[in-house]
N, C-alpha and C positions, 0 to 999 in steps of 0.2 A: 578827300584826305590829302593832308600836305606830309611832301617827305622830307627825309634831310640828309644828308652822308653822317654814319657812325664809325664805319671803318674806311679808309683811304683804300681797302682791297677789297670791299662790298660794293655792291648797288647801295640805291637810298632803302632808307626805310622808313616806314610812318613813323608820324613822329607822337602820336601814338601807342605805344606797346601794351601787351594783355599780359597781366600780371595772372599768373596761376596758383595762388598760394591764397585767394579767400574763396576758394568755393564752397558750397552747401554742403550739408550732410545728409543725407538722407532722412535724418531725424528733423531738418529745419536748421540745424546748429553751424555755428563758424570756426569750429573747433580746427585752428589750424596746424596743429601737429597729432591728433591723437592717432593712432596707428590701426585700432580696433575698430573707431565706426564709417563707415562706407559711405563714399563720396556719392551724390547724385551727379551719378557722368551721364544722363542721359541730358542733364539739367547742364552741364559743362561743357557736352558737344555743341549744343545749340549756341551758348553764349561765343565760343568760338568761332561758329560758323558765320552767325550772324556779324559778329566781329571782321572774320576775312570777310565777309561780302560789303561790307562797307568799308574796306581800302586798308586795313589792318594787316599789316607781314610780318609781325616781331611778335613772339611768344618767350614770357622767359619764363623757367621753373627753377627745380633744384633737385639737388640730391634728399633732402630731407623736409622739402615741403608733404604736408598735408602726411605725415608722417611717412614719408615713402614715395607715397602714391602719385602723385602729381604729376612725375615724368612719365611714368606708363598710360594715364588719363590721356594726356595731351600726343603721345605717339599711338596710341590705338586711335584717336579723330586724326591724325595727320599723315595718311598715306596714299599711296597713289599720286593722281595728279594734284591734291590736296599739297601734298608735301613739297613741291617744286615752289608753291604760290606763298609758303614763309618761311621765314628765318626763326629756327628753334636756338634758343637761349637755355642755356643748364648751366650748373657752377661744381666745382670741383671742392667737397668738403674737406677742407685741409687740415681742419683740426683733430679730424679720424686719422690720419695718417701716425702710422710709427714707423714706417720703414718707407723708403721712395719708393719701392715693388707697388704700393696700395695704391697709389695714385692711377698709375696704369689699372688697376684692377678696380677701379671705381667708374675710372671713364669709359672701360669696358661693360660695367653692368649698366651706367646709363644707357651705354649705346644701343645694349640691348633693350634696357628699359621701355626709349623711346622707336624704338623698331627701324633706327636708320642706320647708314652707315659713316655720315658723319654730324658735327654739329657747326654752326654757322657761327655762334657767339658764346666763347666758353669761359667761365670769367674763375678766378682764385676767390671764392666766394666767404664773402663776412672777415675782410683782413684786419688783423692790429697789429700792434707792433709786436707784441708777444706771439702769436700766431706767426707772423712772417719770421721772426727771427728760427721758427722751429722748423717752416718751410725751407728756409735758406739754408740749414743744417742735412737737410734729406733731398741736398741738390733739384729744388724744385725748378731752376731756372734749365735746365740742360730738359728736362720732362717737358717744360715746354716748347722747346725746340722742336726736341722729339715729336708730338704729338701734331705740330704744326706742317712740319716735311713730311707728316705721312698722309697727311691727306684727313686724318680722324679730326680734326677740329681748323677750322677756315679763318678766324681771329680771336685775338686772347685779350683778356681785360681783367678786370679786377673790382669787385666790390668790399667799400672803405665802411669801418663801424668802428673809431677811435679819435682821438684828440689831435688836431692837427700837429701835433708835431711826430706823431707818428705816420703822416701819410707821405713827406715827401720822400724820404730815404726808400719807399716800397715804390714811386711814383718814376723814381731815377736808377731803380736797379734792372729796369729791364726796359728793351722797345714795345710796350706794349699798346696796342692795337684802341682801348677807350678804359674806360673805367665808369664804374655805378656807385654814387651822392646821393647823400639824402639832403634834400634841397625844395625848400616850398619859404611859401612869405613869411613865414616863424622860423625857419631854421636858417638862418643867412651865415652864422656862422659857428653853429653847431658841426662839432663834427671836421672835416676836412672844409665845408661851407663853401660861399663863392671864391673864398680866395685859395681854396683847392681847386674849385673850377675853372679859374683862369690861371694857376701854372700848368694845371691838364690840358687845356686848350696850347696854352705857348708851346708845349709840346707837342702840338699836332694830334693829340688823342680827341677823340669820339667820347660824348659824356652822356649816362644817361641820368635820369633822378629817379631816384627814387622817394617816397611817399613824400609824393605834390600834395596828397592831399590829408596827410597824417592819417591813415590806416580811414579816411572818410571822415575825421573830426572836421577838417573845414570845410565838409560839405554840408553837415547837419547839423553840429554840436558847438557852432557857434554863439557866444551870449549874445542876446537879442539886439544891445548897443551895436554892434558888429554887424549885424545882419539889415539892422536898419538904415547905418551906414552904407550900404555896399546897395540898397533896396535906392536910398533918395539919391544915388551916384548916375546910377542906371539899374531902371525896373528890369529890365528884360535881361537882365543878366542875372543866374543863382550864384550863391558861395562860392560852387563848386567849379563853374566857370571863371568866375575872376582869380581862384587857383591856380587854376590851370595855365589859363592866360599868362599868369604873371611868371611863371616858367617858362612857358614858349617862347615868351617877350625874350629870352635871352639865345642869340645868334649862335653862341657857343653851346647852346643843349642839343643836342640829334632826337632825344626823345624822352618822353615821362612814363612811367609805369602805372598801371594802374589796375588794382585789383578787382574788375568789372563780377558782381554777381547776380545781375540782373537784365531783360533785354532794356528796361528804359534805359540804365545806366550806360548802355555800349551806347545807346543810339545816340543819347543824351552827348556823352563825351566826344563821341563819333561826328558830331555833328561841329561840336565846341574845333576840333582838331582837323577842321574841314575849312574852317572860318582865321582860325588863328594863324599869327603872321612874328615872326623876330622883330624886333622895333618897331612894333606896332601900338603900343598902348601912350597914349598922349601925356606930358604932366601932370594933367588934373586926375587922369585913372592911375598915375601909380601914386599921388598925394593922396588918394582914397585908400590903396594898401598900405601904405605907410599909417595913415588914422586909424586903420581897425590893426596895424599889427599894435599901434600903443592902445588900445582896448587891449589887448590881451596883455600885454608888457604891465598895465596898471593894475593886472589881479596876482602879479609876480609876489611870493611870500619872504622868498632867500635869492637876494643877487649873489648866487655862486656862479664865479666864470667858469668852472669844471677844467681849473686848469690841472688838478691833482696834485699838487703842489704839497697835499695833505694827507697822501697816499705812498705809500699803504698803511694803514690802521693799524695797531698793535692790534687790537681785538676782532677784525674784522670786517668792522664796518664798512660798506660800501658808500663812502659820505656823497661823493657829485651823484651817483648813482639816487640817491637818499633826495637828495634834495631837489633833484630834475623831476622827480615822482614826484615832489607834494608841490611842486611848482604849478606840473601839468593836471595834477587835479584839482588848481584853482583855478587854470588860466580856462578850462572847457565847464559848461553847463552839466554836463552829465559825466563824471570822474569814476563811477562805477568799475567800467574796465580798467583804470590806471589805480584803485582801490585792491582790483584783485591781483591785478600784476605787483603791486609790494605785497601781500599778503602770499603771495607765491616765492618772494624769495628766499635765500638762503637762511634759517635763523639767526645766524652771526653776519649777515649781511646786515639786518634791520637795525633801526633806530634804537630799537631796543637793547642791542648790545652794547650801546655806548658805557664805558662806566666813568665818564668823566676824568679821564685819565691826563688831558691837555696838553697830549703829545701832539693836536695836530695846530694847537692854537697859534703858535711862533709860526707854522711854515706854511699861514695862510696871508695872502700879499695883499687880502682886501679886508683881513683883520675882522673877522665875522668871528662871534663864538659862538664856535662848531658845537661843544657840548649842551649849550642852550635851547640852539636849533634842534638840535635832538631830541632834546624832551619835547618841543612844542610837533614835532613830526611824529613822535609818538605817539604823543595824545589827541591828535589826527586822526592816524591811521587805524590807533585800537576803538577809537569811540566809531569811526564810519565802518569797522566790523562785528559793533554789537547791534 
């Protein structure tokens, strides 16, 4: 296992981390927030175990993974001398909060949750800009402090889930410790992307990624162009490793997340993260991820930049949201899950609510009509749900 520094007040840590948010159910299922059916932790301790014995010290969870559960899972496998040999990760649900009293009383029932007395890695978890502004309201930055001088949490970070222009102001409002990206060969600059990654890094923070591997799309659900790409490149490399790889390949990552539920999968990754090296991949292997990211790029339906520009909706609509879904179920072989995730939204969120209204048409800068798009993502979505 190779480590890396994530906090400037830490030890290393693999650069490696075990995601705790896709374990099994006891039914077989992957149901990652239902509250009612019951995790197989006998099935969870083992993946852990097996994880820390092949050189694994970072665990992250949350307050409302696996609807609850997750923190308590991973502090009932984590004690004793267990517990010295990793760095437990939890995040602080901020968007619960209506008074700053909650915060403290959340990181208290984690505490309890996970059966220790403090936490290693505690992040403001799932921030945008609307969320931080509610934060910054209920003196979340003074909690911090708080929480750090007492000894209850050892370094503090923040996980980003918005438009870059809302990450830097969250990015420079405090000295914070790392921060958690979604960053894989498709996302470069979705999101806060690489070029939130390197003012995070000029900053001196600790970065980690999150879904290297889009919840396992690039590891199985690649169109076959892609896979046979990445196959005549170098055989002996799967999907899931040239992912991975092309993360690690970056000197400023400390570590990738990854939601391990299986033992091939740990050993599998374990092995990838034992081999892999920062500035290691040659030009001819990153002209190989550059070729299969435009395989995907050329099943793109709507070039929306998702800069929002066309937000908010009179009626609802959630349009980048809208058209990032019917993107991602052309650019993957198998769209089923990103089928049910728009069929899960809001009703006034959907395509459906459009009524043509072309308030958003003027204050779109790449001049797409929005209302058009709409109808043909409609009749998408309703036909792949009959």
């Amino acid at each position: 296992m190779n480590y890396r520094i994530l906090s400037k007040h830490m030890p290393p840590v693999s650069i490696l981390g075990f995601g705790c948010m896709r374990f099994y159910r006891q039914d077989g299922s992957l149901d990652l927030m239902d509250k009612d059916k019951p995790v197989d932790e006998k099935l969870a301790h083992q993946l852990m175990d097996r994880a820390l014995e092949m050189g694994v010290n970072y665990y992250d969870t949350a307050y409302i993974y696996l609807g609850g559960m997750s923190e308590s899972i991973l502090g009932r496998n984590f004690q004793g001398a267990k517990r010295q040999k990793a760095f437990i990760a939890t995040k602080l649900p901020v968007w619960k909060a209506t008074e700053k009293a909650d915060y403290m009383r959340f990181l208290d029932e984690q505490l309890e949750r996970l059966q220790t007395d403090y936490i290693d890695y505690y992040l403001v978890h799932s921030l945008t800009g609307a969320s931080w502004q509610k934060a910054m309201e209920l003196d979340i930055l003074s909690f911090l402090d708080e929480i750090k001088a007492s000894g209850k949490v050892r370094s503090i970070g923040f996980s980003f889930h918005d438009l870059y222009c809302a990450f830097e102001p969250i990015l420079y409002a405090y000295n914070w410790d790392f921060c958690q990206l979604q960053l894989n060969y498709l996302d470069t600059e979705y999101q806060a992307g690489l070029q939130g990654m390197q003012k995070a890094h000029e900053k001196g923070m600790g970065i980690i990624s999150m879904e290297p591997l889009l919840g396992g799309k690039l590891a199985t659900k690649l169109p076959q162009k892609a896979v046979d790409t990445f196959k005549l490149a170098k055989s002996d490399w799967s999907p899931a490793e040239w992912a991975l790889r092309w993360v690690w390949n970056f000197p400023e990552i400390a570590i990738l997340l990854s939601g391990m539920n299986s033992i091939d999968q740990v050993e599998e990754n374990c092995q990838v993260a034992s081999r892999a090296q920062a500035s290691s991949l040659s030009d001819r292997e990153l002209s190989v991820v550059q070729q299969v990211r435009a395989i995907f790029d050329e099943r793109i339906q709507i070039h929306c930049a998702a800069c929002a520009y066309c937000m908010p909706c009179p009626y609802g609509v959630a349009i980048p949201q809208v058209f990032s879904l019917m993107n991602e179920a052309h650019r993957f072989d198998h769209p089923d899950s990103l089928i049910r995730f728009y069929q899960s939204l809001a009703p006034e969120s959907k395509a459906s609510n459009c009524v043509a209204c072309g308030e958003c048409l003027e204050k779109c800068p790449h001049h797409l009509n929005i209302p058009e798009l709409m109808e043909q993502v409609n009749e998408y979505f309703t036909q792949k749900n009959n």
